[in-house]
C-alpha atoms as one frame of an Amber mdcrd trajectory, in Angstrom:
protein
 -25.746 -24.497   8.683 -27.592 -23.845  11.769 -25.365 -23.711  15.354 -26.173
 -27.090  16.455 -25.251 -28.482  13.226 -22.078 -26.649  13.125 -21.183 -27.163
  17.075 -21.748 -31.063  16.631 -19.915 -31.279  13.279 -17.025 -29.480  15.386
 -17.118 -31.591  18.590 -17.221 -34.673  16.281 -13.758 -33.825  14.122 -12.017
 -31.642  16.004  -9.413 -32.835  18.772 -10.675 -31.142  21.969  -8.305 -28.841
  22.723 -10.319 -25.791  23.349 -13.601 -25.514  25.763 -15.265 -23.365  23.592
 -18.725 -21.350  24.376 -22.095 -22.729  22.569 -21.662 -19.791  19.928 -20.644
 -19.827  16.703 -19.430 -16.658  15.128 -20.079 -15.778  11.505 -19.009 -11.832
  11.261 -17.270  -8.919  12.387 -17.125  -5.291  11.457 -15.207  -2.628  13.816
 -15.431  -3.671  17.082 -18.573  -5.712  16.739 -19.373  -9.427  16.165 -22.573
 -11.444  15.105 -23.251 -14.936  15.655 -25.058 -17.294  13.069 -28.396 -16.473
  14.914 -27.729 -12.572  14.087 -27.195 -11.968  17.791 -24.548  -9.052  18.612
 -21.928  -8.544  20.715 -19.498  -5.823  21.711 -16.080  -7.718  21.021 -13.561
  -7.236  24.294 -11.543 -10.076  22.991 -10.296  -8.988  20.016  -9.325 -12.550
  18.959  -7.020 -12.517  22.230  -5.256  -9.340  21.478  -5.112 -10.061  17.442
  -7.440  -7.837  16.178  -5.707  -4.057  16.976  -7.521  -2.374  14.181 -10.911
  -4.259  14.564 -12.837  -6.827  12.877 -12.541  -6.495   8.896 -10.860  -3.636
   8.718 -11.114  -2.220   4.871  -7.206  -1.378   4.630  -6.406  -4.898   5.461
  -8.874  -6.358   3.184  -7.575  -4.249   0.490  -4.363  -5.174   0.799  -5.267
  -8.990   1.044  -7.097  -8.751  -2.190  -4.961  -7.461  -4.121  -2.072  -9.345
  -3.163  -4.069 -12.619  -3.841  -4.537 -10.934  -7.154  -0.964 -10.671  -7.935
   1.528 -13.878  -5.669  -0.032 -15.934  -3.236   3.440 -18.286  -1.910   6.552
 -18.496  -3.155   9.622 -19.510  -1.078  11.885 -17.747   0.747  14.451 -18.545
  -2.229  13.570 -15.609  -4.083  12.755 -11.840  -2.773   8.913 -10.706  -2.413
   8.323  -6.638  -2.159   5.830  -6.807   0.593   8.374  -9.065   2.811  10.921
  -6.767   2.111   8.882  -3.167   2.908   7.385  -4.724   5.707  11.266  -5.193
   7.094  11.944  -2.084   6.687   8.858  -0.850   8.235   9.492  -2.740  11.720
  13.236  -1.943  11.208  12.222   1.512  11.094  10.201   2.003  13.674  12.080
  -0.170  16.324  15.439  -0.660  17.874  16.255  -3.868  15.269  18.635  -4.260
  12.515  16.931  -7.003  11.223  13.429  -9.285  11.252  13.101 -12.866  10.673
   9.391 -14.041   9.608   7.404 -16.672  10.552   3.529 -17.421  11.633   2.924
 -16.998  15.184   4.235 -16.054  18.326   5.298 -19.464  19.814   7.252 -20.012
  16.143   8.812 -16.045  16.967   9.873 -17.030  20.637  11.133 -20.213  19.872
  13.586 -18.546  16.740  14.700 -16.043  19.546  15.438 -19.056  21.913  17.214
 -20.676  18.887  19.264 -16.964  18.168  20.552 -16.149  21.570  22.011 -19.649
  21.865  24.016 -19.942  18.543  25.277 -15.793  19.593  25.866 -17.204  22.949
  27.861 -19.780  21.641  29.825 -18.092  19.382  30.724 -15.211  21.307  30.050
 -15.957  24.814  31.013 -19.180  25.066  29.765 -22.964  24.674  28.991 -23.437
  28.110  26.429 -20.387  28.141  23.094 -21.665  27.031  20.631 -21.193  29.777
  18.090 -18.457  29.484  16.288 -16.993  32.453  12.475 -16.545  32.757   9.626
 -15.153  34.870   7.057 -17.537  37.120   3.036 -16.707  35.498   5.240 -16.053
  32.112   3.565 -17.151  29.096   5.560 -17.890  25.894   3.911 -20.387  23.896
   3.121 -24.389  23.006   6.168 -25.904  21.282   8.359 -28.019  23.854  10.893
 -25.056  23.737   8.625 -22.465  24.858   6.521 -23.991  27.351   9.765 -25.096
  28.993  10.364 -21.250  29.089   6.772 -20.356  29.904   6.856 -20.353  33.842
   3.418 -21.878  35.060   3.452 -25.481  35.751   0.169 -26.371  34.480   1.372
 -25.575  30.525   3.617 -28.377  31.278   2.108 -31.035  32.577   2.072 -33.829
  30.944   4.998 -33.157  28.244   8.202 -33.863  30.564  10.639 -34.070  30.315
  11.468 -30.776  29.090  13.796 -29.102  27.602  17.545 -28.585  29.558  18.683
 -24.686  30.159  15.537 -23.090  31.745  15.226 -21.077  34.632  12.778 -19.379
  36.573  12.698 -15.837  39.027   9.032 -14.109  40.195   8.327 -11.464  37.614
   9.182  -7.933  38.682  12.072  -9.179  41.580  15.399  -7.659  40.892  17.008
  -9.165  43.255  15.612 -12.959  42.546  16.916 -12.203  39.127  20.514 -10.736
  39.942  21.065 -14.023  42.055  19.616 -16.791  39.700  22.378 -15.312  36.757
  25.329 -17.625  36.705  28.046 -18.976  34.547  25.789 -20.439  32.251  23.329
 -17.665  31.621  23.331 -16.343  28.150  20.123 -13.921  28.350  16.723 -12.969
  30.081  13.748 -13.487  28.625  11.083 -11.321  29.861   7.056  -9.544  29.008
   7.003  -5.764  29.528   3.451  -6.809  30.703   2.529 -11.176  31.982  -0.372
 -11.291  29.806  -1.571 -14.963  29.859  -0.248 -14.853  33.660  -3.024 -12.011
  34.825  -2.078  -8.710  33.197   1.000  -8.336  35.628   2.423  -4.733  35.410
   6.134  -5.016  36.866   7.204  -1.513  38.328   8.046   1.466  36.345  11.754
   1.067  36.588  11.935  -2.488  36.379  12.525  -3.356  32.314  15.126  -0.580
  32.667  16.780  -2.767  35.552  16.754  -5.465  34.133  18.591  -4.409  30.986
  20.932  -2.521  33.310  21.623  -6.063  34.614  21.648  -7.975  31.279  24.514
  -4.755  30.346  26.338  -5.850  33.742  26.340  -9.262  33.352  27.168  -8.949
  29.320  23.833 -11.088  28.676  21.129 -10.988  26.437  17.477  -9.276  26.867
  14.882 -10.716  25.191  11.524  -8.830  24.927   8.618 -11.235  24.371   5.605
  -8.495  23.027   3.766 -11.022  20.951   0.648  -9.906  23.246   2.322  -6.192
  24.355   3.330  -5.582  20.672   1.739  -3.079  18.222   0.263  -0.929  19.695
  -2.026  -2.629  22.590  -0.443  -0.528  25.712  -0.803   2.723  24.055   2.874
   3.232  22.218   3.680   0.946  18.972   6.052  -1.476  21.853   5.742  -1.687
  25.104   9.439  -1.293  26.272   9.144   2.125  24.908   7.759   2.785  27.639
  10.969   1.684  30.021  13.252   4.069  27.636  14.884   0.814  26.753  16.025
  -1.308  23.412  16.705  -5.200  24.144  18.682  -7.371  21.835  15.954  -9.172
  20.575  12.290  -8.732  20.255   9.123 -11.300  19.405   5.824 -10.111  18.011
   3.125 -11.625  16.417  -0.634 -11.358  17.553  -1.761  -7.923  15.972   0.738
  -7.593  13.546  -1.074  -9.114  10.468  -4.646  -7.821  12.269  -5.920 -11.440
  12.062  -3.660 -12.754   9.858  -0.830 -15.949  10.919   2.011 -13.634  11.282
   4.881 -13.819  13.142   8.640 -12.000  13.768  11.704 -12.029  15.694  13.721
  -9.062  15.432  17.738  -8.155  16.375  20.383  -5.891  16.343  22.706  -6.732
  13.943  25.096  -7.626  16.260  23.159 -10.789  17.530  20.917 -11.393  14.006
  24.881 -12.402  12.636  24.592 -15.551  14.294  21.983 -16.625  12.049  23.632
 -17.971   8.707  21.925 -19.691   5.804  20.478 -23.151   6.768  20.274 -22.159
  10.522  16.650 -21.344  10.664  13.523 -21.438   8.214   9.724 -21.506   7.673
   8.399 -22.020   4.654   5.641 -20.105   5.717   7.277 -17.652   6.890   7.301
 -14.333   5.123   4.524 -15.170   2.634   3.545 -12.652   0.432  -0.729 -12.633
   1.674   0.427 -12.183   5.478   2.838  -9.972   4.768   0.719  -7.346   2.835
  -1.773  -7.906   5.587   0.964  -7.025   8.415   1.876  -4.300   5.982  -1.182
  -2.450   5.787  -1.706  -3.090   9.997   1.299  -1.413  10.404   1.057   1.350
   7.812  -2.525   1.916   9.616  -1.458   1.834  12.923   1.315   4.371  12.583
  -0.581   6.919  10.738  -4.399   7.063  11.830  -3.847   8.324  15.667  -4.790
   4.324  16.921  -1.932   4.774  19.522  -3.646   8.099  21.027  -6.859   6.637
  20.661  -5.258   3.734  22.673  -4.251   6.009  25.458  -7.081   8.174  26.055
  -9.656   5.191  26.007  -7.527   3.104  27.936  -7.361   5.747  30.693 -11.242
   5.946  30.255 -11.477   2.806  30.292  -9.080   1.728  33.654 -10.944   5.161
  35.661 -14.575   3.934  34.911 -13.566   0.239  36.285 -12.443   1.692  39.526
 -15.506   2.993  39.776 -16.640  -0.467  39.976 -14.712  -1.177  42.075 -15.319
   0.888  44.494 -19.058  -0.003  44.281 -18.343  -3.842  44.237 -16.677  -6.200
  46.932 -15.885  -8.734  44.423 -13.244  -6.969  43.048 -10.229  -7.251  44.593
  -7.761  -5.201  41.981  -8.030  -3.105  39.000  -4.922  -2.631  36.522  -3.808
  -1.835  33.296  -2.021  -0.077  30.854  -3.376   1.436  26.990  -6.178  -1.246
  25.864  -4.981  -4.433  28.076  -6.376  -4.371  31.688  -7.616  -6.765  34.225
  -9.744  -6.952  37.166  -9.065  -9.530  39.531 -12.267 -11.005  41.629 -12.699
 -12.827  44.635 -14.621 -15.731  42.792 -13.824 -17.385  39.903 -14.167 -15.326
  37.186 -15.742 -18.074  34.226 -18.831 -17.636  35.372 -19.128 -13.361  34.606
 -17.431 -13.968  31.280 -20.679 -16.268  30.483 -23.027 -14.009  31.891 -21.875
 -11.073  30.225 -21.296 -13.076  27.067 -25.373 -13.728  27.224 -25.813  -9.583
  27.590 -23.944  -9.012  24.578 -20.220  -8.669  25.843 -17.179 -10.661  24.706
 -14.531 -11.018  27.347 -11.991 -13.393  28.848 -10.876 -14.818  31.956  -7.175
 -15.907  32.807  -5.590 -17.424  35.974  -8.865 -18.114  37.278  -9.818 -15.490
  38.920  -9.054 -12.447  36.442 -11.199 -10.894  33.981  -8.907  -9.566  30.901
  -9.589  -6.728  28.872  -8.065  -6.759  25.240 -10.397  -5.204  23.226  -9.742
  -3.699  19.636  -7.934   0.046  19.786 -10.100   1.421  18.130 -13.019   1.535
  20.562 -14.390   4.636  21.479 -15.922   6.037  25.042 -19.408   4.881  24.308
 -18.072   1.216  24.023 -16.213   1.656  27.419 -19.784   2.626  28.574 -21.520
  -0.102  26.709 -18.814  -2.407  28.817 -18.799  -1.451  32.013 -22.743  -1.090
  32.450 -22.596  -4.572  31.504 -20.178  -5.321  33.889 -22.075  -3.470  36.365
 -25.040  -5.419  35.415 -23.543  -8.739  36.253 -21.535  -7.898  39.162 -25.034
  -6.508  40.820 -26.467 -10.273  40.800 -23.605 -11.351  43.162
């Protein structure tokens, strides 16, 4: 089908929840995507942060195939092998006892949600059910988690919401130690805001905060479906705080593309779940599981977390080069592979414009250009970027 054909047939039968761009992608290989017409582009996207190990990556697809080969669903009444290694991979490799799978990253934050009330209520007490979130947070679409996403305009429209919710600015130690009370039962908090702007709290403040959780005998919850496997340079970000919370979320990058999703515990808190508490049929199945599988396997042993570093400090030097040469930047930031650069003009309009040179990238809050581009990128892509960039910012 040609791109008009396929754009109309879209517009036509899909509900319009997306404003999409007039381009219709067919492929992707490495770091790279082509649209119907054959036209190229360097992919910053990454499918929002999904696509860690690039577009197509052969030790996913091998993985996929022969799993489809062998079991493609079977409930979670019986035992798979690749649910089960795949546990013990992220069990591993984290703080957790235990995982619980589902399919994406609002279905991961809203089991945590669900986990830290039935501990709470079991061992803190009935009347602790409120959880405590950031302002610019973003935690996904289900009533439960856009009640505990903290920007107004991801709610509009679906109150009333959901009771035992509150909100403190993001990187304020103090707004937090005061808005804990007798009903608190945990913090829920990204190491980095992505949706909200790339926010990068202070270096000591995820350690505070669990210091405070400790204190106050609450819960932390660690929300890295965006931060998670590798994007800031170490396999999770609160390794980089020296810190282990009580539960974590991921989804995103975990299956490289593939629906996956997981909420992890200690085993202290993962008791609370018993049989019949929480399910997903989906969750757990055998194709996204080999997928996540083979991302993780791939992650951990081909140097993508040191090839996240290095680039990413490439990559955040060479755009403070820009912006020293360009007024419209007000701030550059960012930590491994996920940076931002915030403008003084809305930022849709260079996201289109480098879109028609060839670059994919994405805008968030309005005003902020985001950077999530596959690890695997190399120097010469930075380049390829930024000139672009450069290119754009020059007709202002």
């Amino acid at each position: 089908m040609k791109e008009k054909e396929i754009t109309a047939l879209a517009d036509e039968n899909i509900m319009h929840t997306y404003r999409r761009f007039p381009v219709v992608l067919a492929r992707g290989k490495g770091q790279k995507v082509w649209d119907v017409n054959g036209k190229e582009y360097l992919d910053f996207v990454a499918g929002i942060a999904v696509c860690n190990l690039g577009h197509s990556h052969p030790g996913v697809i091998d993985a996929l195939k022969k799993q489809l080969e062998k079991l493609t669903h079977v409930s979670n009444l019986y035992y798979t092998e690749p649910q089960a290694r795949l546990a013990k991979l992220l069990v591993d490799n984290s703080f957790a006892d235990k995982v619980f799978f589902c399919n994406s990253g609002a279905e991961a934050n809203e089991a945590a949600i669900k986990l830290a009330r039935k501990y709470a209520h079991e061992n803190l007490g009935a009347d602790k059910f409120e959880l405590i979130t950031m302002k610019d947070s973003f935690h996904g679409r289900t009533m439960a988690t856009i009640t505990a996403t903290g920007q107004e305009k991801f709610q509009f429209g679906f109150t009333p919401l959901l009771e035992g919710f509150t909100y403190v600015p993001f990187n304020d130690l103090n707004a937090l130690e005061k808005a804990i009370n007798k009903k608190t039962c945990g913090v829920m908090v990204e190491p980095i805001q992505g949706e909200g702007g790339v926010n990068i709290p202070d270096a000591r403040y995820l350690k505070e905060v669990r210091s405070l959780c400790d204190e106050h005998k609450i819960l932390l919850i660690v929300d890295e479906v965006q931060t998670g496997i590798g994007r800031t340079g170490k396999l999770f970000a609160y390794e980089h705080a020296g810190i282990e919370p009580d539960i974590m979320t991921l989804a995103k990058a975990l299956g490289n593309g593939f629906p996956v999703g997981a909420m992890l515990a200690t085993d202290k808190i993962a008791e609370s779940f018993a049989p019949g508490n929480h399910a997903s049929t989906f969750g757990g199945n055998p194709l996204a599981m080999a997928a996540a599988l083979a991302t993780l396997e791939i992650m951990l042993q081909e140097g993508i977390l040191d090839n996240c570093r290095k680039t990413g400090d490439y990559f955040l030097k060479e755009l403070k080069k820009l912006e020293k040469k360009h007024a419209l930047i007000n701030n550059v930031r960012g930590k491994g592979l996920m940076l931002a650069v915030t403008l003084n003009m809305e930022a849709a309009e260079i996201v289109r414009e480098c879109m028609q040179k060839g670059l994919l990238i994405n805008s968030t809050g309005g005003k902020t250009l985001r950077f999530v581009p596959p690890l695997i990128i190399t120097n010469k892509d930075v380049d390829q970027a930024v000139d672009i960039l450069n290119e754009v910012m020059e007709g202002k």
